[in-house]
C-alpha positions as CSV (number, residue, x, y, z in Angstrom):
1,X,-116.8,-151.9,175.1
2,X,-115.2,-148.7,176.6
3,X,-111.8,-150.4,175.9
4,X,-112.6,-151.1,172.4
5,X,-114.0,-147.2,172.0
6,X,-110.5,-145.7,173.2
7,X,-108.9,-147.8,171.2
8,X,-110.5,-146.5,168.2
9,X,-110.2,-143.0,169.7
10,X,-105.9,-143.4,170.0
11,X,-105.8,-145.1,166.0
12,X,-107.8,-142.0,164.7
13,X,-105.5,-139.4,166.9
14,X,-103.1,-141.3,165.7
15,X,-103.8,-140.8,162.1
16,X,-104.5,-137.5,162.2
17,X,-101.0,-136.4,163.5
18,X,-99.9,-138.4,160.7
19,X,-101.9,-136.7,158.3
20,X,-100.8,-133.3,159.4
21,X,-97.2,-134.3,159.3
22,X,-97.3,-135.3,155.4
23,X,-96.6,-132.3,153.1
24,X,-99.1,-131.8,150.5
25,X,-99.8,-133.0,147.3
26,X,-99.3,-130.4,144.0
27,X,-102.6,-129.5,142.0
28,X,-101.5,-130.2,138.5
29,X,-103.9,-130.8,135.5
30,X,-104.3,-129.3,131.9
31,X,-106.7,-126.3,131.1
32,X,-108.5,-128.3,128.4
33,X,-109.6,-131.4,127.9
34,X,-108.3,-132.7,124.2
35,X,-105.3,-131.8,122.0
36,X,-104.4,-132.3,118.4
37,X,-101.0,-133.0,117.5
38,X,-98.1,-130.8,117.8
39,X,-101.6,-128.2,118.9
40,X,-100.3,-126.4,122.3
41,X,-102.0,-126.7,125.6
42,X,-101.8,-125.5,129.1
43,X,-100.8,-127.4,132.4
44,X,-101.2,-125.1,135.2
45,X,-99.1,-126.5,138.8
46,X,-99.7,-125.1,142.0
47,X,-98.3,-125.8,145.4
48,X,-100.0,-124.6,148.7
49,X,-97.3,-124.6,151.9
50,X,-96.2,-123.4,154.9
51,X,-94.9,-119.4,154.3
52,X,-91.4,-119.0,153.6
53,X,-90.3,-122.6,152.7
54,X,-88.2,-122.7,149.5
55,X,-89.2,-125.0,146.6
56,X,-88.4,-125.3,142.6
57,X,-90.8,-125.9,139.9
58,X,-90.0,-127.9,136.9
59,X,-87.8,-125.8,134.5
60,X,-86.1,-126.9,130.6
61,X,-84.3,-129.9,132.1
62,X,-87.1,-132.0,133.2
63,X,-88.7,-134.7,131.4
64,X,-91.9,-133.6,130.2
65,X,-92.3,-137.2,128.4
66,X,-94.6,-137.8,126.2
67,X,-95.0,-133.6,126.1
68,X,-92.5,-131.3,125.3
69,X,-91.8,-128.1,126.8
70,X,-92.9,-125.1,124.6
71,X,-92.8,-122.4,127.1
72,X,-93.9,-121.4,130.8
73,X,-94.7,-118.7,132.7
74,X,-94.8,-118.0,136.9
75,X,-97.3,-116.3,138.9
76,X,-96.0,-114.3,141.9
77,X,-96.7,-116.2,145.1
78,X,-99.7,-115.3,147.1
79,X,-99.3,-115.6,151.0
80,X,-101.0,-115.0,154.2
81,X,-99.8,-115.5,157.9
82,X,-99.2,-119.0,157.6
83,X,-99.4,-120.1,154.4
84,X,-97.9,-119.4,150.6
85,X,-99.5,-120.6,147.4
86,X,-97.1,-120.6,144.6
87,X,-97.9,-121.3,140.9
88,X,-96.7,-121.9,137.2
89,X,-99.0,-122.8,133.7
90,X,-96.7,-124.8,130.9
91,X,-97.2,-124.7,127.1
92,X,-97.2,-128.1,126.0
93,X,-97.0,-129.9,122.7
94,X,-97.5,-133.6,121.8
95,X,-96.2,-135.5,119.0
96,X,-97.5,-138.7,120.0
97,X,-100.5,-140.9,118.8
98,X,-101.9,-142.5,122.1
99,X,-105.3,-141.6,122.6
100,X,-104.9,-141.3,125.8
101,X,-101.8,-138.9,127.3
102,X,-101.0,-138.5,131.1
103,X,-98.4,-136.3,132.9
104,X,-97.7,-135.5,136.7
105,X,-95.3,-133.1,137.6
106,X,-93.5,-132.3,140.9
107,X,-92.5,-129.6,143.3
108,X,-88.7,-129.8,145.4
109,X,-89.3,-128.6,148.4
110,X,-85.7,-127.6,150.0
111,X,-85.8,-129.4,153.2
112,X,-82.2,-128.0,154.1
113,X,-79.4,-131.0,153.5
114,X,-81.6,-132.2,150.9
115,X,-84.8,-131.6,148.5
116,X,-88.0,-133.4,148.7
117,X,-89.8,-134.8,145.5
118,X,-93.9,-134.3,145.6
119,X,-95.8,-135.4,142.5
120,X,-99.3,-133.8,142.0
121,X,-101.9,-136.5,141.0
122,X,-101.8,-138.0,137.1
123,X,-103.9,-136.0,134.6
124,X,-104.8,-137.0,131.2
125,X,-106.2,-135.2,127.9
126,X,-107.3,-136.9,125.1
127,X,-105.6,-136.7,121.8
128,X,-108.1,-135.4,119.5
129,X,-108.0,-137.7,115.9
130,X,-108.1,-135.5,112.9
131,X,-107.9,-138.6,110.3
132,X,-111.1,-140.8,110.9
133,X,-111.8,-144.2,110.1
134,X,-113.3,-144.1,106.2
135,X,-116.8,-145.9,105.7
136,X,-116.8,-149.4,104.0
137,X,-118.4,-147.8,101.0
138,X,-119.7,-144.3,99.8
139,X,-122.7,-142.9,97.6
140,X,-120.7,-141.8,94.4
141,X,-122.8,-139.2,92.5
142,X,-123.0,-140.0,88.2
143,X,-121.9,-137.4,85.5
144,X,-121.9,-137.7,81.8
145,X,-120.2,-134.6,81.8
146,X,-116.0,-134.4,79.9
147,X,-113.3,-134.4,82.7
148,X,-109.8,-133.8,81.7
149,X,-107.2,-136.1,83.0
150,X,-103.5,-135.8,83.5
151,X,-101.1,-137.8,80.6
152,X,-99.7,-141.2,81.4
153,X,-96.9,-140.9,83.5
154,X,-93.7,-142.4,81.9
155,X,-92.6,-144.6,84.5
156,X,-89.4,-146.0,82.7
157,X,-87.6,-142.1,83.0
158,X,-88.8,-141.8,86.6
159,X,-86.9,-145.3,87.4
160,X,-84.3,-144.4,85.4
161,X,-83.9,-140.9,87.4
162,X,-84.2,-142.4,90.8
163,X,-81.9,-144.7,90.5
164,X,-79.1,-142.3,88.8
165,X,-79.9,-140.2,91.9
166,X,-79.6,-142.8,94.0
167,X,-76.1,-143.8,93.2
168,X,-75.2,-140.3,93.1
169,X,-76.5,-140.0,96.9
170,X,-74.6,-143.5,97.3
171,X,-71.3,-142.0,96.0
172,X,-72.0,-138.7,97.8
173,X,-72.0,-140.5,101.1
174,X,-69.0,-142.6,100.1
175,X,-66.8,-139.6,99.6
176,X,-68.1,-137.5,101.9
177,X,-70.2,-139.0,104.3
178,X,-67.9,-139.2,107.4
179,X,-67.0,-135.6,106.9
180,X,-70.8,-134.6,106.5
181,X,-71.8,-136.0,109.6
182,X,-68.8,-133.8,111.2
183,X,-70.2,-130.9,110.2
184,X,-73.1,-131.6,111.2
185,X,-72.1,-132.1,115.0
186,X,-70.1,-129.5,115.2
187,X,-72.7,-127.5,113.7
188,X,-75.4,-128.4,117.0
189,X,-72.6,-128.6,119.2
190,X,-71.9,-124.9,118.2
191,X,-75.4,-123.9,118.4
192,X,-75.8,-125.7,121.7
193,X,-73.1,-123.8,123.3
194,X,-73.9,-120.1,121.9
195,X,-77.6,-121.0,123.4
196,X,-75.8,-122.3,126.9
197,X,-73.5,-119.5,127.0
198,X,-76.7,-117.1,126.6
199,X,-79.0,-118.4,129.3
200,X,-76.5,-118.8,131.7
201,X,-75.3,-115.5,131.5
202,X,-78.5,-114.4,132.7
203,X,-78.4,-117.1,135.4
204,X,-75.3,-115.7,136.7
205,X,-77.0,-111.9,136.7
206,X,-79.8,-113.0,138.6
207,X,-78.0,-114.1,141.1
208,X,-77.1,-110.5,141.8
209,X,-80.0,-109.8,143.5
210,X,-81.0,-113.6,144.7
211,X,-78.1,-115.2,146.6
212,X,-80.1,-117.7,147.9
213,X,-79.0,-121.4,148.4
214,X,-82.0,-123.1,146.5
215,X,-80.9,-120.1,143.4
216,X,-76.8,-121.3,143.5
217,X,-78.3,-124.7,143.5
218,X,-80.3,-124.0,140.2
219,X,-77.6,-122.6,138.9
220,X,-75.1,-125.1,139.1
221,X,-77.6,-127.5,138.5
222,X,-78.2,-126.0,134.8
223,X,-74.3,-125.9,134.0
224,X,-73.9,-129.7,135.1
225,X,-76.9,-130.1,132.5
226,X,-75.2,-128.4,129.7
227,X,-71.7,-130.5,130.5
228,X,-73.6,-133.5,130.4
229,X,-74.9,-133.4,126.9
230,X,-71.8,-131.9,126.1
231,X,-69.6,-134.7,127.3
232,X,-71.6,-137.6,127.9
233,X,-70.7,-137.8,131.2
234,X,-73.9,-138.0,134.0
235,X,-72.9,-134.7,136.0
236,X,-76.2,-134.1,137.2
237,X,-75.3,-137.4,139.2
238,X,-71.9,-137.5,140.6
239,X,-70.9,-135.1,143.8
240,X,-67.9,-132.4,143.4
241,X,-65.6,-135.1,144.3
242,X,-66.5,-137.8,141.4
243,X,-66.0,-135.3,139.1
244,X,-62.9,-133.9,139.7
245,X,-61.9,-137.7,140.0
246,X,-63.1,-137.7,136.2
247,X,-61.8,-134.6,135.0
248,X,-58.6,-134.1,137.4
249,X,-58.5,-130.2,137.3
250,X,-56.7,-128.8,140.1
251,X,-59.3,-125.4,139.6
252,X,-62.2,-127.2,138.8
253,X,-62.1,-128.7,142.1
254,X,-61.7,-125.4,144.0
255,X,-64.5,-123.9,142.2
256,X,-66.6,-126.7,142.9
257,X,-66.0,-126.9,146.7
258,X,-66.1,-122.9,146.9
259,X,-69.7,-123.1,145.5
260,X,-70.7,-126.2,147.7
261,X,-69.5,-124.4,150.5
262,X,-71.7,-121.6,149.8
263,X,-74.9,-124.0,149.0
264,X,-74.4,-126.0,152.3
265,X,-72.5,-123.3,154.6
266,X,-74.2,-121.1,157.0
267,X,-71.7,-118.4,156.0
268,X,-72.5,-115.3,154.1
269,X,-71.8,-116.3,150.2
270,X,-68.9,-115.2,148.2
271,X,-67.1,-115.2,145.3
272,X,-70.3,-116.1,143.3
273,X,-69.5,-114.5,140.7
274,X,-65.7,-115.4,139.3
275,X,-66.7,-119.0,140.4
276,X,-69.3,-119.3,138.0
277,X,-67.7,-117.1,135.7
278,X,-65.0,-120.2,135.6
279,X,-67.6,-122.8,135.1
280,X,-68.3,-120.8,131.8
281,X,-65.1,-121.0,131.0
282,X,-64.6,-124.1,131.5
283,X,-67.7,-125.1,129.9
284,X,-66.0,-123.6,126.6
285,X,-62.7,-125.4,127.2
286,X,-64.4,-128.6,127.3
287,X,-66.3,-127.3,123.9
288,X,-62.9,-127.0,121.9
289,X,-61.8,-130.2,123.5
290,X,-64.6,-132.2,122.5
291,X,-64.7,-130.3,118.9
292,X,-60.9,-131.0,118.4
293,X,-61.8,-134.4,119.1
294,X,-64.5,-135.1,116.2
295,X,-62.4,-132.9,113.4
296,X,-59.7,-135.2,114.3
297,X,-61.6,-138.7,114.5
């Protein structure tokens, strides 16, 4: 019997160290509980851990699926002696018809050579039904009194029309379909890079006055985001030296390796600046290359 009991005694010891060794879970759950469609709602995340450990919330180029990302806003982080509690609330939209909608978001904690992935626990809203169901029959009310109505509706000139615009659209597309869809492209590829060019402008500034590792990280993070819509090449998923495999520029490559260097280094950073001032650049040379490409297709 006293065997047995120390037994039990080492297994629970056991799993507690365990326990204690795990990092913990994020609180994430939305401020209300139903939604109409394309209505906006709130998804506050928080993460409680040890003080001083480095970790990245969502941002724009995470999946929000089946929500999209309307806006967010940070709360400074609140710490003690040990630990630090550090928060966010999302604006959210849905466009889909499930009743039923569930999201979990993560935290990254930087664990040094790597980051570490920690979902918060599912939470789901209910998508509030403005349409309902209509009743097999209704109570109609009885009136003797004149109602106006609208004049037949000449059905021959409405054929007629459709179809004369339909082989105009038929003949416009014809013509100048191909060149349509150009300028369309070239319209949101234009738009696309004005908006990149913008937000990582201020990327680069803030980086000014937070040199940090887990910050360079971002940053080149959100260009290799940009260049992959761009390109259609998965740049969020290859290392420095698949891409310059891929894109076989000689600077490039030293850009990429001078920034890598800085992320995993212990040395003091450098050159921050004109390297990611060259990623811009480069960003736009790829632009007029891919642009020349579709006027020219």
């Amino acid at each position: 019997m006293i065997r047995k009991f120390f037994g039990l005694f080492i297994v629970a010891v056991i799993s507690v160290g365990i326990a204690q060794g795990q990092d913990n879970k994020p609180i994430g759950y939305f401020l209300k509980d139903s939604v109409k469609i394309g209505e906006t709602v709130s998804y506050s995340l928080s993460y409680k851990d040890r003080k001083n450990r480095k970790l990245i919330f969502p941002d724009s180029l995470f999946d929000f699926a089946p929500f999209e990302l309307l806006g967010k806003d940070y709360f400074d982080t609140q710490s003690d002696s040990i630990n630090s509690i550090d928060s966010a609330v999302y604006r959210l939209a849905t466009f889909e018809i499930d009743t039923v909608q569930r999201l979990s978001l993560p935290v990254f904690l930087d664990t040094g050579s790597d980051s570490l992935e920690l979902f918060s626990d599912i939470d789901s809203i209910i998508l509030d039904q403005v349409v309902t169901i209509m009743p097999d029959s209704v109570s109609m009310a009885e009136t003797s009194a004149y109602q106006p109505i609208s004049l037949e509706f000449n059905y021959p000139y409405w054929l007629v029309g459709l179809t004369i615009a339909g082989f105009l659209t038929l003949v416009i597309l014809v013509l100048w379909g191909k060149e349509l869809k150009k300028r369309i492209k070239l319209y949101r590829l234009s738009k696309q890079l004005a908006k990149f060019k913008e937000e990582f402008d201020l990327e680069i500034e803030q980086l000014n006055a937070d040199t940090s590792k887990l910050k360079i990280e971002s940053v080149l993070k959100f260009w290799k985001g940009y260049m992959e819509k761009l390109e259609r090449i998965p740049y969020t998923k290859l290392t420095t030296k698949e891409l310059v495999e891929i894109q076989e520029n000689g600077s490039l490559e030293e850009t990429l390796k001078s920034i890598d260097k800085n992320i995993y280094s212990p040395i003091e950073v450098t050159a921050l600046q004109n390297d990611f001032e060259f990623l811009k650049d480069y960003s736009e040379d790829r632009y007029n290359h891919v642009t020349e490409g579709i006027k020219n297709a």
